[in-house]
N, C-alpha and C positions, 0 to 999 in steps of 0.2 A: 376622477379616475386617472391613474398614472398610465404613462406611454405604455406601460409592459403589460398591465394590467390590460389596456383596450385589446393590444396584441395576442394577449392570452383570447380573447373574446372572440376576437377574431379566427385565431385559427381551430378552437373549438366548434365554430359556428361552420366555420369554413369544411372541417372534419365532418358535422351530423349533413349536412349540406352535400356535400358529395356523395354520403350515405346514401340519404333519399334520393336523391338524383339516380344514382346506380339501380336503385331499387326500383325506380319505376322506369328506369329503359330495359331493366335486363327481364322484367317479369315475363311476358312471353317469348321470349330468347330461352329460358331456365325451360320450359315448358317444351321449344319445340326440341332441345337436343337432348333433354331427356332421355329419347326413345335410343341415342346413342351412347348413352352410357353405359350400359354393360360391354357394348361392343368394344370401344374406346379405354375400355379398364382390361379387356380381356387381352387387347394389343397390346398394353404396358404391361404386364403382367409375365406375357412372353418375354421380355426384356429384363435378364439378369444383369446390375450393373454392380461390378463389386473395386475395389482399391479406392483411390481417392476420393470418387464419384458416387461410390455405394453408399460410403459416409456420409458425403451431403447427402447422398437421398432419401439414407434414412433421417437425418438429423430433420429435414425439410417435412417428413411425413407426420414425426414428432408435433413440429411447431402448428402444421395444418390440421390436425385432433384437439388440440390443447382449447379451452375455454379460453384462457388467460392470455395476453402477451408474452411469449416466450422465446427463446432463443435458446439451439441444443445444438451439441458439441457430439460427435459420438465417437466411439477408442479407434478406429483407422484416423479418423479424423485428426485425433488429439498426439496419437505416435506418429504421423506425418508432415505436420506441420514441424518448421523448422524452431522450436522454442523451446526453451532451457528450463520453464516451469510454468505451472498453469497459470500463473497471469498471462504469459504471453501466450498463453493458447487462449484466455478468455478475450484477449486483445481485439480477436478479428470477427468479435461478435459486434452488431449495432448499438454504439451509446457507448458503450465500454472504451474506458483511457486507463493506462496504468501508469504508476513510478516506478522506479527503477532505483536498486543502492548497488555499486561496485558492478554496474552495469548489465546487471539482470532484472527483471519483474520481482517487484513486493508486494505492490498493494495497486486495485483497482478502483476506483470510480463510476460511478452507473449513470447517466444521463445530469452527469453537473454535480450529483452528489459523490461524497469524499467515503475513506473506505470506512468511516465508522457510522454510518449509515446505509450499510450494506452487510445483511447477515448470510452467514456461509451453513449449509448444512451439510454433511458425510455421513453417507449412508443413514438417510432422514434425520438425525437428530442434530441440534446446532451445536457446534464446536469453537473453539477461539484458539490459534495457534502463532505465538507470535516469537520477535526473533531480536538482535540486537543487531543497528545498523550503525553507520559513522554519523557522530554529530547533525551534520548538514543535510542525512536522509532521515533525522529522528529520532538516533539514538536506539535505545532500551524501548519496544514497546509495552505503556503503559496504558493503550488505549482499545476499546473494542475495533478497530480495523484489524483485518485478518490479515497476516504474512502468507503469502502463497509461496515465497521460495523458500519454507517448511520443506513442501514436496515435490518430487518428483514427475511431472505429469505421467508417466507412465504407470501410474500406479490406479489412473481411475480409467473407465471405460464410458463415462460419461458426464457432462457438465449440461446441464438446465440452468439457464438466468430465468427469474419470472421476473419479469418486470411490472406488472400488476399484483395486486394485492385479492385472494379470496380468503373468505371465514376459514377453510380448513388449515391455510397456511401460515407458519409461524408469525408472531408479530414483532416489532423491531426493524423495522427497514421504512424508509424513505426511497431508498432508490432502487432497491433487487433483493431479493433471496437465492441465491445460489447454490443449486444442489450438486454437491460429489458424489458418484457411484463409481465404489469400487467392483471388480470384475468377480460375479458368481460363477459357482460351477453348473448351474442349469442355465449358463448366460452361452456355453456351447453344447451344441447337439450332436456332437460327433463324438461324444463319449471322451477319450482320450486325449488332451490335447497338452502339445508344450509349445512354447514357444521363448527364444531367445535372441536378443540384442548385442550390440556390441559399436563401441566409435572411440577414434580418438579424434581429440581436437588439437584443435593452433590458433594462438591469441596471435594477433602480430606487434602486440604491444608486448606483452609479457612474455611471448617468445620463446613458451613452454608448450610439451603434452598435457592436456588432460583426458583421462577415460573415461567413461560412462555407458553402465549397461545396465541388461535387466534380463529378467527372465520371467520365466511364468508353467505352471504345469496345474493341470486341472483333469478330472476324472470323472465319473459317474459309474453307480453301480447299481444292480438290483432293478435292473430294468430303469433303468433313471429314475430312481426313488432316492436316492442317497448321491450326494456328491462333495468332493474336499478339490478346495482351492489355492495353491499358492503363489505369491508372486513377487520377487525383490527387486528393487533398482537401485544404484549405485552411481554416484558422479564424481569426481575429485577437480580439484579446480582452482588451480592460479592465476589469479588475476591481478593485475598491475593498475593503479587510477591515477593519473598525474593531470599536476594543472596549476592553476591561480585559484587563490580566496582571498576575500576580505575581510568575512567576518560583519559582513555589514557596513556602511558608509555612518557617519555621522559627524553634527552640524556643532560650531560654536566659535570659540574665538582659538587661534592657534597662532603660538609665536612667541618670544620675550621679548616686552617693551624697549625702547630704544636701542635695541638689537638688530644688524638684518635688517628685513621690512618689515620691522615692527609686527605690530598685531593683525591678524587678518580674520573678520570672521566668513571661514566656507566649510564646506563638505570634507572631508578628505576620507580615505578607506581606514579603518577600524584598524587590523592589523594585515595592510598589504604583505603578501607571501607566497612563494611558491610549496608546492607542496608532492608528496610520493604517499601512494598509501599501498602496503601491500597485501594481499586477501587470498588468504589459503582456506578453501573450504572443503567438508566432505559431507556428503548429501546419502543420507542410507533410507533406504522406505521396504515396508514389508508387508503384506496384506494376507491374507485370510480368510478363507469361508468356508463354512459349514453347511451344508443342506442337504434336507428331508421333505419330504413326501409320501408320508402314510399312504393318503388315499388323495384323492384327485380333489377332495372338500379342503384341504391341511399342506400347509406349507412351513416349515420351522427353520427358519436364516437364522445361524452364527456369525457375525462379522466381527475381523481382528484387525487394526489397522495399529501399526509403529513406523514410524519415523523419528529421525534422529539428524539433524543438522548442527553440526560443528564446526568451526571457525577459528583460526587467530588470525590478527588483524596487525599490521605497524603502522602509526601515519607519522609523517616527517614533516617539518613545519621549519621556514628558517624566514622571520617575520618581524616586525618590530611594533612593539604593545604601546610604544607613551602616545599613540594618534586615541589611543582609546581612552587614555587615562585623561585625570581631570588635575588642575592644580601645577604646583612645579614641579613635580615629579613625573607629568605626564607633558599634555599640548602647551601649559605656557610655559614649560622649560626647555622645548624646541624651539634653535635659531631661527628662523626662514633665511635662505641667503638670495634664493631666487625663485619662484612659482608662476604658474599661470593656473590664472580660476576663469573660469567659462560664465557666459552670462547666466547660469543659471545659479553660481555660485559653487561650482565644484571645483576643488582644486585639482585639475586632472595632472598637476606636474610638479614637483618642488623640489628642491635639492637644499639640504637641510645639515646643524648640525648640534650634538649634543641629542642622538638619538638614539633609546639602547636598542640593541639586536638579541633574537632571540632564537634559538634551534630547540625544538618540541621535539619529542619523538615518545611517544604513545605506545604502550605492546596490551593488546587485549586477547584472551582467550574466551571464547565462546559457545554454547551450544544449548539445542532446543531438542526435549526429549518428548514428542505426543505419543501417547496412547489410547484408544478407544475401542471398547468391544459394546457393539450392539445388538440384543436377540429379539428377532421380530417373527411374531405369530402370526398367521393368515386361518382364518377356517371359514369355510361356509357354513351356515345352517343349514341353508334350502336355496332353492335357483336365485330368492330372492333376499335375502338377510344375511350379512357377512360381517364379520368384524375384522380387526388387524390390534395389535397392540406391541409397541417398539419399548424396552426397556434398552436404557445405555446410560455409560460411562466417559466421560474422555478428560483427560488431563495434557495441556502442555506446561514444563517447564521448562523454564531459560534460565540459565545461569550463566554470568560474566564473574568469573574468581578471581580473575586477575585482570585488572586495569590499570595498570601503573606508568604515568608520564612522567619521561623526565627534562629538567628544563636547563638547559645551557644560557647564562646570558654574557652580557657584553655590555656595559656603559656606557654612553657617552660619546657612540662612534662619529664623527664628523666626516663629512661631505656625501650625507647618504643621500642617494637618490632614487626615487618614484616616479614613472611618466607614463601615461594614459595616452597622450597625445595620439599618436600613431596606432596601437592595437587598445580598443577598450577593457576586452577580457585578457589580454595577455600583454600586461606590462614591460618595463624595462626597469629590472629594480638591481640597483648595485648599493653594497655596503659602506663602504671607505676603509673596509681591513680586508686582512686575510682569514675568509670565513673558518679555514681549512687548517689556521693554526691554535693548535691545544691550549698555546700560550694568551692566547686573547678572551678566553673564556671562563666561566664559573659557573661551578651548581649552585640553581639558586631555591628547586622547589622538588622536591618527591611527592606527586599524588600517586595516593592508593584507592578508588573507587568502588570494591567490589559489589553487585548488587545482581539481584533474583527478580524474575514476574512471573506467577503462576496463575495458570486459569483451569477451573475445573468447573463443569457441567456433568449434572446426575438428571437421567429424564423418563419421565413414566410419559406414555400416552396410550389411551386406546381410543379407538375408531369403531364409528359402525355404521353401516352402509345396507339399506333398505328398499328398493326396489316398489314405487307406489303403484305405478302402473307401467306402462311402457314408453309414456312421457317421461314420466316424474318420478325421478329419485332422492330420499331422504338424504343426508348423512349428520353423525353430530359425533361430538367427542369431547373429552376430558383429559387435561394433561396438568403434569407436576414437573417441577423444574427448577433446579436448586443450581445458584451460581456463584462461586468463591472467585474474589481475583485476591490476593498478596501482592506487595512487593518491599523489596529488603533494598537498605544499601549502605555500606559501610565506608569511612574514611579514617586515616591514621590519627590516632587517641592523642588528644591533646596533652592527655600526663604522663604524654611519652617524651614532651618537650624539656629541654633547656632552660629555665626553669618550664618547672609543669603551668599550662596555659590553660584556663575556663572550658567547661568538660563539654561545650558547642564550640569553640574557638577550631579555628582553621589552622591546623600542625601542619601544612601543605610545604611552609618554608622552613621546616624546622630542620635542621643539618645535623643527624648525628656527627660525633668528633672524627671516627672512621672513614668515613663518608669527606667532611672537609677538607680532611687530610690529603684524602687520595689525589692524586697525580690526573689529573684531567686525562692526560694519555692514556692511561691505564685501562680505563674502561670507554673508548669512544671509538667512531670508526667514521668512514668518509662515506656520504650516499650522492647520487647524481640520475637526473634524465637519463632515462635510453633511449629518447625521442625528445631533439628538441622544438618539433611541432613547430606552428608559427610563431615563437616568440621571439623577441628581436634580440639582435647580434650585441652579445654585450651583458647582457642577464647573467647574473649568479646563478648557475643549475646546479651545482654540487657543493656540497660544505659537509663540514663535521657535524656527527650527531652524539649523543649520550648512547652506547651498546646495553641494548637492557641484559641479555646473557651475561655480560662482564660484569657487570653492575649488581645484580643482583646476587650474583656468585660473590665478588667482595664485598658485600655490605649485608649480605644475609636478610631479604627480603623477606623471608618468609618468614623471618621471626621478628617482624615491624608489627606491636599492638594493634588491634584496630579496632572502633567504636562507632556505635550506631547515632550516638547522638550527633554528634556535626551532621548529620545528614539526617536530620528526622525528619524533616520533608518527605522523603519519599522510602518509608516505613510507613506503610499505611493499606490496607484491606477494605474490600467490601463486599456484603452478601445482600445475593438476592433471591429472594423465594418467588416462585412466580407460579399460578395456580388460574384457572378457567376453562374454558366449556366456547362450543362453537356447538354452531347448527348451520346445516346448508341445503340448499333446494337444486340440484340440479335438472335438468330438464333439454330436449332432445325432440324439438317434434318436426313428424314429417308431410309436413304440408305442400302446399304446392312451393311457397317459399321458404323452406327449413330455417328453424331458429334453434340456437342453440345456448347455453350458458349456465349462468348459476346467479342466486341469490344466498347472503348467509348474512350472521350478527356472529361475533366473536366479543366474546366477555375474558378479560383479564386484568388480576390483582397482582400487584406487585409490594411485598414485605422487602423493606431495603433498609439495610444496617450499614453503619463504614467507620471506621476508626485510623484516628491520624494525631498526629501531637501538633501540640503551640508551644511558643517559650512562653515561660513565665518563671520572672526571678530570678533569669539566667538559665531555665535549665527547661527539657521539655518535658512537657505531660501532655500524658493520652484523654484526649479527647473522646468523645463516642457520639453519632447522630443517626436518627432511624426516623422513618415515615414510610407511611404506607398509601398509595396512589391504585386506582379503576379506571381501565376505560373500556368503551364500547364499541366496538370498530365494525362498523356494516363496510357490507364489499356488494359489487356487481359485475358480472362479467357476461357480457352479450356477443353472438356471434351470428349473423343475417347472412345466407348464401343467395343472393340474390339469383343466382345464376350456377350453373357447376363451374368448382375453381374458384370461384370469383366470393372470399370473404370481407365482411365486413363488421369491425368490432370495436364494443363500446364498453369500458369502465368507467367506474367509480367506485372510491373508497375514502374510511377514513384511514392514516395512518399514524404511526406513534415510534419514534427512535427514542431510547433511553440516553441519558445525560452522560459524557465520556467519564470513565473511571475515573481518570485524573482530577478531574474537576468538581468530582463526588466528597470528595477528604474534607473531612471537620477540620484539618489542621490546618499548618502551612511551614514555607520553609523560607528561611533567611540564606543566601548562598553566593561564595563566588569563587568564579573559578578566572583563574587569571584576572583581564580584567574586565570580565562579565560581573556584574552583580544583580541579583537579582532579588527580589520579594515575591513570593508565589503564595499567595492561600485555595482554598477550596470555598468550595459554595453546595452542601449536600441538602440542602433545601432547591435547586435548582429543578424548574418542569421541565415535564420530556417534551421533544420538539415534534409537536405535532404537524401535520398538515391533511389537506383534501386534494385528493387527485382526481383528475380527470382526463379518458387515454379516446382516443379514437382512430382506425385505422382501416385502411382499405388492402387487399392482403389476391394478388390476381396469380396464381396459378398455373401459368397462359401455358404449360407444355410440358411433359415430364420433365423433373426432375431443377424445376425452375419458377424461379418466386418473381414479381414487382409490387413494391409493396411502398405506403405511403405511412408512416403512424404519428400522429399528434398528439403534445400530452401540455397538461398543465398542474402546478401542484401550487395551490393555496397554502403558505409553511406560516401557522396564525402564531408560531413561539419558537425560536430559533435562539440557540444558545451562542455568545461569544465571549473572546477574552475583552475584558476590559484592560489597554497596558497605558501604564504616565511612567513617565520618566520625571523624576524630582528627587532632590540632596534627601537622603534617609531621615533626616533632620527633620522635626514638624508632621512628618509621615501624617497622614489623615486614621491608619490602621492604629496608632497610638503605641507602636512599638517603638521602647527608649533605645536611646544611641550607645548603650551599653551592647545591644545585642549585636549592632553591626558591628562593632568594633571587635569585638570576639568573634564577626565571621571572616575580617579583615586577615585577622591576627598579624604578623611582620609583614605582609605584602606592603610591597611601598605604592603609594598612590592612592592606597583605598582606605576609606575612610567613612565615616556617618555622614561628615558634608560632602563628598563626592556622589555627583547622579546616580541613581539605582534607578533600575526598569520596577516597578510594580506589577504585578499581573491578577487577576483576578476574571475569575468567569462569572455570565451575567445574564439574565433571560433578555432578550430583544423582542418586540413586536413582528418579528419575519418578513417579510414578503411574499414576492410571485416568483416563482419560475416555470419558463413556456420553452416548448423547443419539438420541434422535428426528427424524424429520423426516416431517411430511402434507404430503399435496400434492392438489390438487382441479384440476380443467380440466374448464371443459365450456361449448361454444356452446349459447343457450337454443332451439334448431331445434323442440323438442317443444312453444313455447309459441305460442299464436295471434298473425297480425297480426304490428304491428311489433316485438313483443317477443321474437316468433323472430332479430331481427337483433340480439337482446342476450349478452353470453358473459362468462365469467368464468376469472379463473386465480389460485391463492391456492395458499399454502404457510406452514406451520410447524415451526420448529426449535426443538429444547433440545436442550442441550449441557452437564453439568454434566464437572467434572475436578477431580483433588486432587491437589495436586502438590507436593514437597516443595523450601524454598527454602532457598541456604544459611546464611540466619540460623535457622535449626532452626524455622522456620515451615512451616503447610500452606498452602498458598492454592487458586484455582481459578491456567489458566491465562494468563498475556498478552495477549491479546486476543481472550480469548476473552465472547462474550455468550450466558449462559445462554435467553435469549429471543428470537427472530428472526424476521419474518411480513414479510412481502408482498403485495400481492394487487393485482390490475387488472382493473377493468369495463370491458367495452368494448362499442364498436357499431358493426357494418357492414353496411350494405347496397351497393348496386351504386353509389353515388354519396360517399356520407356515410360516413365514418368519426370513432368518438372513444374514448376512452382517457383512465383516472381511474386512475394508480397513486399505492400507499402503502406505503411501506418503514419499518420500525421494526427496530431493534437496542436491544437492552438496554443498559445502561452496558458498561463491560470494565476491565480493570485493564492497563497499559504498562510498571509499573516494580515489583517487590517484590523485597525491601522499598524502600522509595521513599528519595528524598534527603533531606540535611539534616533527619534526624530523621522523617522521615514514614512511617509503615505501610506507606502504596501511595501507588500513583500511578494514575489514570484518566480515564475518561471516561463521562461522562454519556449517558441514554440518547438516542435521538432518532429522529423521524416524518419523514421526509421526503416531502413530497407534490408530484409531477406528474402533468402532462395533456398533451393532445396530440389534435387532430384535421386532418382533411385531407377537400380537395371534388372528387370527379374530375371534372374540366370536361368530359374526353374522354379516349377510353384511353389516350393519350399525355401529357395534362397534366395535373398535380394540383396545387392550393394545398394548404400546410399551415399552421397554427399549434402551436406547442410553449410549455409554463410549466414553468419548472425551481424547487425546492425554491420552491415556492407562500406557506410558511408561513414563510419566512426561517428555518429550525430553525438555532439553535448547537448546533455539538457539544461544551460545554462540557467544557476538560479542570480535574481537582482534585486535589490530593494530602488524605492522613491521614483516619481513618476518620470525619470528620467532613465530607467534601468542601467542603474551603476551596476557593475557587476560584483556578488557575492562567491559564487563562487563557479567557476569553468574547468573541470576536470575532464577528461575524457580517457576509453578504459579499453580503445581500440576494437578491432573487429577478430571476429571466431567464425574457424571453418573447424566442420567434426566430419569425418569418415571414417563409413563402417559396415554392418552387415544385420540384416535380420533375416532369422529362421526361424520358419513352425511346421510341426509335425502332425 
């Protein structure tokens, strides 16, 4: 049995253990205060707590009803926290870690698991909404994790994590289901309500306004039979990311022979660089409801939800590629004149010459269109028989129309230099020219990128809910569930070259005559630091870049041919039809020791098709692959009150994540961009990752409006999908692919070639592992302290999560984003005027890639604190000022590769304060 394994053993044993223990000291304890319980209910009771404190107490009331393992968010809650979208409002629930792109919340993680093992539902039915980030945050999503900064937090009034698994609830998650509820109009009972927002904010890096509001207006009528809802938000938002990358480190031999100091072989960074990225975004959300009420049996909800998130993006890159190339046109056509390499073998310093120089500058436009309308029926039969039935729709698309970089280079430059020594992430990099003059430059590459990811979800369910006795309640159901993903992408047509080039061949360097001609000056422009942070005295911060406005204006981009095949990697689809049936036993009895919970089986089939190309013959053809997979997934959810207050709760399940999109494609793609090259195929015969969990947890009550709570969990993951990556000359390839194809993916780039390394990639089923972990959690308003300090409260939580997990380079590791360490916590104060708010989020580092590229161990990320605040003055009970501070202490979340974390990439994107106003009527 493995170290993890016993330790899983352990803290499960340790979990029923404490159980019983609790159970047989609190049994007549539960008995004698009994007699005080109504009296003890009817004091809280008298106790209206409403603004900050209402929220937790409703959210806390939530999680203390629930069968399952839950965690709930509720709309005071979610509009007062100081966060820019609902990741980071899901942030400061227990287990939950998020990422970050251009220095807001994207995507979350649930206890160690990654976001595409975490399904999101909106207004019950599961949705997929995703976005386009920079490179180094993922690019184009192409995978089932969810983009959360899609929306707006303001736009839902409630957020549930389950972090247990029951037969009723969807299937698909390993680590949470996550439900969004947008705000109905029987969600107020004062008939008439509006309510309106308003903030602007201040980067202090970007050193701009941005605004953001929202509104809201809702009614009822007919004696509250009938009600309409609606409610919009709005954000706009400049954001600045500056920093260093590498691009990755990588190992081998660097130098020309009796040159210099000869040959050496170490590490060095891939394409050390400073870099600016700039991110202009607008954020739209719009919601909707509809509701009825015949009769007091009959409930009939319309929900509308749109959002719209749009984007353009620059990044600026002045870097130098031959550390990455191979051959004389790359590392052995570099002098070395003088270096230092570290015992580990890194060269952290060199001063070099015959090295080219490069200024990137990238312009993307962006945007992600969801819509979804869901109608859901409620009727009674009789006190005891009830059904519900949700029919929905929801579509996001994302399209990037334009993605066009352009590439300045430079030959040859002598005495450059790179030094690590002194700051790891923030080098000292000088060129040996003047980056800044016209004269020293040449276009050497026009990329055209365009490409689409669509996802759509069509879903019937209906429910029915049966009443057996006063214990025992039935339920069972049947649902249908249809799910498209596409995605497109285009690059400039090979027969648009000089001569015309192989209809897969790479035109990325092909130089119309117009274009060659033009005057460097012409279309370029100077960029620079506005902060130059700790880097050291001496660094190149500013240089010339390619002007895509100019650029594009003379050289008439938009009438550049463009063609899908160089890019038929990622032109590829998949549907899945998914069809089954649940049954559940609930149950509720009141004994002397009340049990509570559920028992159910959930059956579901999955019909899965996917279409992708391969080359063959030089050219690609569509492939097709379909199979159809069952499973059976029993759930349990137990809940023991040993005592009042004082729960205790037991699951178990089976569970089943489906295979990521990407990795679904019959086909695959030959690609390079600069001097990345890569081989990627699909694996659409890949099993879904199964695993067995098991939760236990002890959950105390001790005082209104305040939790201590202990939860253990373990999950058995018996099939676990990864990539498999080798780096090896294209040459010999094991896939059987001739060195005709790379050469047409090379096309004029110099350095790249068949015999030059290529990354392979390929996804792989693995044997799984364990993963075991903890989570505390503490709440409690200071009411029992004197004075003003009764107006003081607290909410803090702690998670570990360890996992062993087997990869296919016959490695163990932990899992992918997963952070053995996780804690939160927020002080706050409220009295009837005054409110404020101090939170602090910390995640451990995590690993992204194993074993990692170009020769590297891993791939990750560093740990990080992130600190906000937030206060608000109520003028009067309709108007509030507030003030909010976002990431206080500018944290990077630095990414690294090799067990040495060389740094990949160190940007940071500064701190945001927003002032402003809410009123409701």
């Amino acid at each position: 049995m493995t170290h993890h394994a016993t330790r899983a053993r352990y803290a499960l044993t340790l979990g029923a253990s404490l159980g019983a223990l609790t159970l047989a000291m609190a049994g007549g304890a539960y008995a004698q205060d009994a007699g005080s319980a109504d009296e003890q209910a009817t004091t809280v009771d008298e106790v209206v707590v409403t603004g900050f404190r209402g929220s937790l107490a409703k959210a806390l009331n939530v999680k203390k009803r629930e069968a399952g393992a839950v965690d709930v968010i509720v709309a005071e809650d979610i509009a007062d926290f100081p966060d820019q979208n609902l990741a980071e409002a899901i942030q400061r629930i227990p287990g939950v870690a998020i990422t970050r792109d251009a220095g807001e919340g994207r995507n979350i993680s649930v206890r160690g698991l990654g976001p595409d093992f975490t399904r999101i539902r909106i207004n019950g039915m599961e949705a997929l909404g995703t976005t386009g980030g920079t490179d180094s945050s993922g690019g184009t999503n192409r995978g089932r994790g969810f983009d959360f900064n899609v929306f707006a937090s303001d736009l839902f009034n409630s957020i549930t994590v389950r972090k247990t698994a029951s037969a009723e609830t969807e299937e698909g998650s390993l680590g949470a289901t996550v439900d969004l509820r947008a705000a109905r109009p029987f969600d107020y009972q004062d008939g008439l309500t509006i309510a309106v927002s308003g903030q602007v904010g201040y980067n202090d890096l970007a050193q701009n306004a941005d605004p953001r509001g929202a509104f809201l207006i809702s009614n009822t009528w007919a004696d509250g039979k009938f009600g309409a809802l609606l409610s919009v938000a709005y954000s706009s938002r400049e954001a600045l990311e500056e920093g260093h990358s590498t691009v990755r480190w990588q190992g081998g031999n660097i130098g020309r022979a009796g040159q210099g100091q000869g040959v050496i072989n170490a590490f060095t960074p891939r394409l050390p660089r400073y870099g600016i990225l700039e991110h202009d975004q607008d954020r739209l959300g719009i919601t909707g409801a509809l509701q009825w009420r015949p009769s007091d049996a009959t409930e009939i909800s319309l929900d509308m939800l749109y959002a719209d998130f749009s984007a353009t993006r620059f990044e600026h890159f002045l870097q130098a590629p031959d550390f990455s190339a191979s051959g004389a046109a790359g590392r052995n056509g570099i002098i070395v004149r003088d270096s230092f390499v570290d015992a580990n073998g890194n060269m952290l310093y060199g001063r070099f010459d015959n090295v080219d120089v490069r200024s990137e500058s990238r312009y993307d436009e962006l945007s992600t269109e969801f819509t979804q309308f869901t109608l859901n029926v409620k009727h009674a039969f009789s006190d005891r028989f009830r059904i519900d039935a949700l029919l929905g729709s929801s579509k996001s698309e994302h399209d990037n129309p334009i993605q066009t970089t352009l590439l300045f280079d430079k030959t040859d430059s002598q005495g450059y230099v790179y030094d690590y020594r002194d700051n790891a992430n923030l080098p000292l990099i000088s060129y040996g020219f003047d980056v800044n003059d016209p004269a020293q430059w040449k276009l050497t590459q026009i990329r055209m990128r365009p490409q689409t990811a669509d996802n759509t979800y069509d879903t019937v369910q209906v429910n029915a809910v049966y009443d057996l006795t006063d214990i025992f309640t039935l339920r069972g159901g049947y649902f249908l569930k249809d799910y498209s993903f596409a995605t497109t992408e285009q690059r400039r047509d090979p027969a648009s070259c000089t001569p015309p080039l192989a209809q897969t061949a790479n035109a990325e360097a092909c130089i119309p005559a117009n274009a060659a001609a033009a005057g460097i000056g012409s279309y370029a422009r100077n960029v620079g630091f506005s902060d130059n942070w700790d880097i050291p005295s001496g660094a190149q911060l500013n240089w010339l870049i390619p002007d895509y406005g100019k650029a594009s204006e003379l050289f008439g981009f938009d009438n550049y041919p463009l063609s899908w095949r160089p890019a038929s990697g990622n032109n590829r689809s998949v549907e899945e039809k998914t069809t089954g049936a649940y049954v559940q036993l609930d149950f509720d009895t009141d004994f002397a020791i009340p049990v509570r919970g559920n028992l159910g089986m959930r059956y579901v089939n999955t019909d899965q098709s996917s279409k992708g190309y391969q080359i063959a013959a030089g050219a690609p053809v569509e492939v097709r692959a379909s199979r159809s997979y069952a499973d059976w997934l029993p759930s349990a959810n137990i809940v023991i009150e040993p005592r009042e207050n004082l729960l205790v709760r037991l699951a178990a399940a089976k569970v089943m994540s489906r295979p990521g999109l990407g990795n679904l494609t019959p086909g695959g793609s030959v690609s390079v961009s600069g001097n990345n090259r890569t081989v990627s195929s699909g694996n659409p015969m890949l099993e879904a990752t199964k695993a067995t969990t098991y939760d236990a947890a002890i959950e105390w009550y001790f005082a209104p409006e305040s939790i201590l709570s202990l939860g253990v969990f373990h999950k058995k993951i018996d099939s676990f999908i990864a990539t498999q990556s080798i780096t090896a000359p294209f040459t010999g390839n094991a896939q059987g692919i001739p060195d005709s194809v790379a050469n047409a993916a090379c096309g004029t780039i110099a350095g790249c070639s068949a015999s030059a390394d290529w990354v392979f990639n390929q996804p792989v089923n693995t044997d799984g592992g364990d993963l075991t972990g903890f989570e505390v959690s503490y709440q409690q308003p200071f009411t029992f302290l004197p004075g003003i300090w009764s107006n003081f409260g607290v909410m803090a939580n702690y998670t570990f999560v360890d996992s062993e997990i087997e990869y296919p380079n016959g490695t163990t590791n932990t899992l992918t984003e997963l952070s053995k360490n996780a804690y939160n916590g927020t002080l706050y104060y409220e009295d009837e005027r005054f409110s404020a708010r101090v939170s602090g989020t910390y995640r451990d580092g995590y690993l992204t890639q194993v074993p990692g590229r170009n020769g590297n161990a891993i791939e990750g990320v560093v740990d990080t604190f992130n600190v906000d605040a937030s206060a608000s003055w109520k003028v009067s009970d309709s108007f509030t000022l507030t003030v909010e501070g976002i990431n206080l202490t500018d944290e990077v979340p630095t990414q690294y590769v090799g067990d040495y974390n060389l740094v990949s990439v160190h940007h940071h994107t500064g701190r945001q304060v927003f002032a402003g106003f809410r009123y409701k009527f």
